[in-house]
C-alpha distance (Angstrom), angle and dihedral (degrees) to the residues before:
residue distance angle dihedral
X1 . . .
X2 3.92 . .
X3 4.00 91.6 .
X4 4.47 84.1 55.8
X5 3.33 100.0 46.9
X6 4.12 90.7 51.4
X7 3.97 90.9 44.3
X8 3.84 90.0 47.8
X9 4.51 87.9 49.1
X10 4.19 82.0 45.1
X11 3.58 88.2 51.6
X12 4.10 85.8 48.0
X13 3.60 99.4 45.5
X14 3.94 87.0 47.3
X15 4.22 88.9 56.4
X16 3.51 87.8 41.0
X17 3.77 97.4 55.6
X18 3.98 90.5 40.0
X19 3.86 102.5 54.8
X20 4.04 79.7 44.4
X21 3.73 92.1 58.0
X22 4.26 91.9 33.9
X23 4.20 82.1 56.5
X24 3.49 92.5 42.2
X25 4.01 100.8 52.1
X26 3.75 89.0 33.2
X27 3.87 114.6 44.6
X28 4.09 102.8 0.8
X29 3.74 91.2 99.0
X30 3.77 86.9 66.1
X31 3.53 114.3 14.9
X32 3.83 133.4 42.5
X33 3.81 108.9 -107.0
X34 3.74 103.9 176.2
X35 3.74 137.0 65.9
X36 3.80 98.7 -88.2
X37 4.01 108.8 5.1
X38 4.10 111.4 116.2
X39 3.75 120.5 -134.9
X40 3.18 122.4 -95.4
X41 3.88 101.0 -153.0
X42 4.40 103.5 65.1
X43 3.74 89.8 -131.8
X44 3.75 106.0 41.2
X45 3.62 112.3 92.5
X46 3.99 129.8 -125.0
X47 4.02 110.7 -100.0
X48 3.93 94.1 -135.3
X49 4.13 89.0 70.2
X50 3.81 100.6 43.3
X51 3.92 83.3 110.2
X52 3.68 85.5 63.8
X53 4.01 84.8 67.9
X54 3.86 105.5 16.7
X55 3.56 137.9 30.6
X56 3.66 96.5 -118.4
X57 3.33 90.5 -130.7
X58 3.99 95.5 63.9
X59 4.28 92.2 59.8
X60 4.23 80.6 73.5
X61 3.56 98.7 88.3
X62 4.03 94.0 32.5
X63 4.40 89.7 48.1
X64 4.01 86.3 48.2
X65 4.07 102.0 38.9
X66 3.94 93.6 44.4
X67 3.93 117.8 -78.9
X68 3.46 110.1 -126.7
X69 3.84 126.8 176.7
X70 3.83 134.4 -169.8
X71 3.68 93.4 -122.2
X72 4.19 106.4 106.2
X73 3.78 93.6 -137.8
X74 4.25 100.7 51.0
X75 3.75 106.1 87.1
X76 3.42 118.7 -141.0
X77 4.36 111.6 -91.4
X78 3.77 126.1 -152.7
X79 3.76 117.0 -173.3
X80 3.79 122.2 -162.1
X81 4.36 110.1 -132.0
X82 3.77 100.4 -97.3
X83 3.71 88.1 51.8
X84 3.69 101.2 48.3
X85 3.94 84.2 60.6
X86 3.46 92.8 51.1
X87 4.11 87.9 45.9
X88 3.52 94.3 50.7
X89 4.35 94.3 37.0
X90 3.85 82.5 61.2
X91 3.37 116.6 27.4
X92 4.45 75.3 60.4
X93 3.78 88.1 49.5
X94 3.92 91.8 58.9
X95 4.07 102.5 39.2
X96 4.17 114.8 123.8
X97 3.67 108.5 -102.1
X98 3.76 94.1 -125.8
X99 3.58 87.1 63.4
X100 4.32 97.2 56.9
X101 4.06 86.9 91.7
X102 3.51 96.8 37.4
X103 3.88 85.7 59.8
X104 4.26 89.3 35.5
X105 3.89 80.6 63.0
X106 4.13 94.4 45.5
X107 3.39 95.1 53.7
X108 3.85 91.8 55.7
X109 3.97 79.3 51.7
X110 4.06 98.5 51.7
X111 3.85 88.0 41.8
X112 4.44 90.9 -117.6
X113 3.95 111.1 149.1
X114 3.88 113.7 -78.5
X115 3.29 122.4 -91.8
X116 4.00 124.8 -96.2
């Protein structure tokens, strides 16, 4: 039981580190991707308070279809499956704490499955 419960936190570490490195190569050049970095573009906004806007949750079908935004500068991003996971795994791993009920209350909005 010990040995699964370490390969299944591997297996988590290894999303984390990969939708870290997808955000990083992708969208780092504009937008801050980590816990404490500052964007570099004035209008894109920082990763860790997406839940302010989204559910994190709801960016699945968007990062897998082919995210497109109305800003001129933002290219348009499309994520093969395994990666969206890993986007979405850590892009909730590095959201602002005072943002958790902000997204609790979003979700209720977007109609996703309430939070536990």
């Amino acid at each position: 039981m010990v040995f699964t419960v370490s390969a299944a936190c591997a297996q988590d570490a290894a999303a984390l580190k990969r939708g870290e490195a997808l955000l990083a190569k992708e969208c780092s050049r504009c937008h801050a991707t980590a816990r404490t970095d500052e964007s570099r573009h004035p209008q894109a906004p920082l990763f860790r308070t997406l839940a302010k806007r989204y559910p994190i949750e709801s960016l699945e079908e968007a990062l897998g279809e082919g995210l497109i935004s109305g800003h001129p500068d933002m290219p348009e991003f499309k994520f093969e499956g395994d990666d969206v996971g890993a986007i979405i795994a850590y892009l909730k791993s590095i959201q602002d704490r005072q943002y958790e009920e902000c997204d609790r209350y979003k979700r209720l909005e977007f109609g996703l499955e309430a939070c536990e």
